[in-house]
C-alpha positions as CSV (number, residue, x, y, z in Angstrom):
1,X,-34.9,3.8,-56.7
2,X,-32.7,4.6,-59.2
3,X,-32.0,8.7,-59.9
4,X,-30.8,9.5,-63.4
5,X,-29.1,12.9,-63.1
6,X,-27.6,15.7,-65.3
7,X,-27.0,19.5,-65.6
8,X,-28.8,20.3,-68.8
9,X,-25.0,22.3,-69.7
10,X,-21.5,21.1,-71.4
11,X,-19.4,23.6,-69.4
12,X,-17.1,21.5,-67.6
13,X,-17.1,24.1,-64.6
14,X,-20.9,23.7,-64.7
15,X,-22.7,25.4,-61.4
16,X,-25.9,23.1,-62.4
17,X,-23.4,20.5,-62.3
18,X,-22.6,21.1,-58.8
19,X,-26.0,21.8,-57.8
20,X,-26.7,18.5,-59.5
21,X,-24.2,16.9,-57.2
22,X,-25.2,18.6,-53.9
23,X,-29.1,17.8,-54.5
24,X,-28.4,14.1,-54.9
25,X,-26.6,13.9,-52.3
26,X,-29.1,14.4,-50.5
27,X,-31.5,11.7,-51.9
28,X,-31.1,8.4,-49.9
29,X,-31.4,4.9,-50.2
30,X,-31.3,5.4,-54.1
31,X,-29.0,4.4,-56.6
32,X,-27.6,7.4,-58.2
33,X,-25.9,8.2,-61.7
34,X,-25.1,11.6,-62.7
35,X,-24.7,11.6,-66.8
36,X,-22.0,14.3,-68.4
37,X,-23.9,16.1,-71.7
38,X,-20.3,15.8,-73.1
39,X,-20.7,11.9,-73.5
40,X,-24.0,12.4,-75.5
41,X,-22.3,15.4,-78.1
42,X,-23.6,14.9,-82.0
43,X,-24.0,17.2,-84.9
44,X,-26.5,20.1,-85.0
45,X,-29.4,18.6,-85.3
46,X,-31.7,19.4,-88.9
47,X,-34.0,17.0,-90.6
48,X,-31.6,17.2,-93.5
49,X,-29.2,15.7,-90.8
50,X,-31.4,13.1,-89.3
51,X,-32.6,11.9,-93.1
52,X,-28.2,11.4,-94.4
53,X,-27.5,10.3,-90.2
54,X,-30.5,8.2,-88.8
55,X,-30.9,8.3,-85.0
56,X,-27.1,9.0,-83.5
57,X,-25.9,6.1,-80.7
58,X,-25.3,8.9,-78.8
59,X,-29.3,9.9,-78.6
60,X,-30.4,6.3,-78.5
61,X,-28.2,5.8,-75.7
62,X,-29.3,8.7,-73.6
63,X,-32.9,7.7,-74.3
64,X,-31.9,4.5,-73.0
65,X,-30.7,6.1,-69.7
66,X,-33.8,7.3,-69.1
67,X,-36.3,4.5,-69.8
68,X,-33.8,2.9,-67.2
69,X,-34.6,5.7,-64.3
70,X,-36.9,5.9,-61.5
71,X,-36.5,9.1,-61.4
72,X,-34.8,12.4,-62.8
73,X,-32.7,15.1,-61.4
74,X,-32.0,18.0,-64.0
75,X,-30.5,21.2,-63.5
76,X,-30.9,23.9,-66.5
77,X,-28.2,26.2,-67.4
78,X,-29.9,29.4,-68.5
79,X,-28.3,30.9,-71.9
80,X,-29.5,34.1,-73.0
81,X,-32.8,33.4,-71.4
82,X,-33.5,30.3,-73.2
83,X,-32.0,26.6,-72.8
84,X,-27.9,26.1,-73.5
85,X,-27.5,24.6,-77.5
86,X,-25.9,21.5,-76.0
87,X,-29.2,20.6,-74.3
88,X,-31.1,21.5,-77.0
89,X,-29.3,19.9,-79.4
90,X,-29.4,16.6,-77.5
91,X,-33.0,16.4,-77.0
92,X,-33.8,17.7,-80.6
93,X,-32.4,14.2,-81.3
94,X,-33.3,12.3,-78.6
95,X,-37.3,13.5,-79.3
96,X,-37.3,12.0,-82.5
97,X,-36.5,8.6,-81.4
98,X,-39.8,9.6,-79.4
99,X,-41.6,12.7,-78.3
100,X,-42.1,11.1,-74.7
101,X,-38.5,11.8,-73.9
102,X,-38.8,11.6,-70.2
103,X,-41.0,8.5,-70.4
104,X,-43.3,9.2,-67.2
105,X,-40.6,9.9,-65.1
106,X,-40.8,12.2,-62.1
107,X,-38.5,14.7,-62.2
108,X,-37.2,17.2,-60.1
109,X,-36.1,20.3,-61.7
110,X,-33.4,22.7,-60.8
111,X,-31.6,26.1,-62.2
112,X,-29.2,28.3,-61.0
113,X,-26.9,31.3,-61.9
114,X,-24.5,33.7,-60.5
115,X,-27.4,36.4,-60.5
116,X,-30.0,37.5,-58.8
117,X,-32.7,35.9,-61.3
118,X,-31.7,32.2,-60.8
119,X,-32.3,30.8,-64.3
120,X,-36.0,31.0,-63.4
121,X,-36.5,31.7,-67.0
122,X,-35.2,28.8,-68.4
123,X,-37.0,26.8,-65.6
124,X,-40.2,28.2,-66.1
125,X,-40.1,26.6,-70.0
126,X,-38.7,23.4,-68.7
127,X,-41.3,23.0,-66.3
128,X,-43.8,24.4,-68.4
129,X,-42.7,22.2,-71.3
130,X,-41.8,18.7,-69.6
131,X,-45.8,17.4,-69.5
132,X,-45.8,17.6,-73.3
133,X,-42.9,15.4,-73.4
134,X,-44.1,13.1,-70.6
135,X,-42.6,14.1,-67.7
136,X,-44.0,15.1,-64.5
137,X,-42.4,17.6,-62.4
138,X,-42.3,17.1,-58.9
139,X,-41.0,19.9,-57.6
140,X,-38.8,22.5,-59.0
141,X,-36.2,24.7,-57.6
142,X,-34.4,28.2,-58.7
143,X,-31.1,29.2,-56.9
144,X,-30.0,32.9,-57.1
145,X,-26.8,34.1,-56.8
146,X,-25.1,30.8,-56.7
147,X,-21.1,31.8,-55.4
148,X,-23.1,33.7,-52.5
149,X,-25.0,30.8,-51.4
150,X,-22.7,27.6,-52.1
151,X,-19.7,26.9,-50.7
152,X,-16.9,25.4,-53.6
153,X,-14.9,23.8,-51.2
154,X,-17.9,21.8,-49.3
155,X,-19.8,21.6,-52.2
156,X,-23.1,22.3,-50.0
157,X,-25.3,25.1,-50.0
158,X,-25.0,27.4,-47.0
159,X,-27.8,29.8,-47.2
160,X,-30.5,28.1,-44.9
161,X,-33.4,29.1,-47.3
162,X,-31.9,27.8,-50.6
163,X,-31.3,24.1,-48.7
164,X,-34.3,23.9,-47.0
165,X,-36.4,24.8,-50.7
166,X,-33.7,22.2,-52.0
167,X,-34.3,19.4,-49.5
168,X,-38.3,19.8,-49.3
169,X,-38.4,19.1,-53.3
170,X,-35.8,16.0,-52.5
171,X,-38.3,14.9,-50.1
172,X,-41.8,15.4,-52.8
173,X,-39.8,13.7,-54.6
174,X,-39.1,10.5,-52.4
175,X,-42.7,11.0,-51.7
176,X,-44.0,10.9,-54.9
177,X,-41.9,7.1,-55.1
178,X,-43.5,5.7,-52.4
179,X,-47.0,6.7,-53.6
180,X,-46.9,5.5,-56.3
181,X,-45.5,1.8,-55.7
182,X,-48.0,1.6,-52.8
């Protein structure tokens, strides 16, 4: 199986991005690539932009990585409530190559934040969302209060809850892989 992964942020001190790491991690026997939303950075997206630019490399090529998936991993940043620009702005463009972004892929979803809330509001719209873009969500996962429950120099989760919700959506999720190429 191969695991296409990414923390739906450009913050280079990402805690998604961490999260990202520790959850697959835990996924074995699978070939994993975790993507940086850096490498994928284009103008702000406007039709005006699309009709003078076409389809950016940069959107064709992330569409590219994910027609090439088994599966996805993606961790949502939560800005203001909503989704950070730099993930909007990348699938903005990578929805007009097709609206079936995540091309039937099963994906696992994940949020986090330093508070108490978890990012569950930007999770809720991603999960909510990712069936009209065909994608099928798994399982799904908020983590509150990130720096209390994850240790930086590990880089594993230490409260006993927050791994065992993380490692029972790992699990529907290598679930879900053998039943459907049985």
């Amino acid at each position: 199986m191969k695991v296409l992964a990414f923390a739906a942020s450009n913050s280079k001190q990402s805690i998604n991005k961490q999260l990202v790491g520790y959850t697959t991690g835990l996924i074995s026997g699978a070939e994993i690539e975790i993507l940086d939303l850096n490498d994928y950075e284009m103008p702000l997206f406007s039709v005006d932009r699309e009709a003078e630019l076409g389809q950016p490399e940069q959107a064709q090529a992330f569409f590219r990585k994910i027609g090439e998936a088994d599966a996805l991993v993606i961790a949502y940043a939560e800005h203001n409530g909503s989704y950070t620009a730099a993930w909007k702005n990348l699938f903005d463009w990578t929805s007009r190559i097709d609206q079936k972004v995540f091309q039937n892929k099963p994906m696992l979803l994940l949020a986090t934040s330093p508070g108490p809330g978890g990012a569950r509001n930007v999770l809720t719209q991603a999960k909510t969302s990712a069936p009209y873009f065909a994608g099928e969500v798994v399982a799904d996962v908020s983590v509150a209060s990130f720096y209390d429950v994850f240790d930086m120099q590990t880089g594993k989760v230490t409260s006993e809850d927050a791994a065992a919700e993380i490692e029972s959506a790992v699990a529907a999720l290598a679930e879900h892989r053998v039943a459907v190429t049985a």
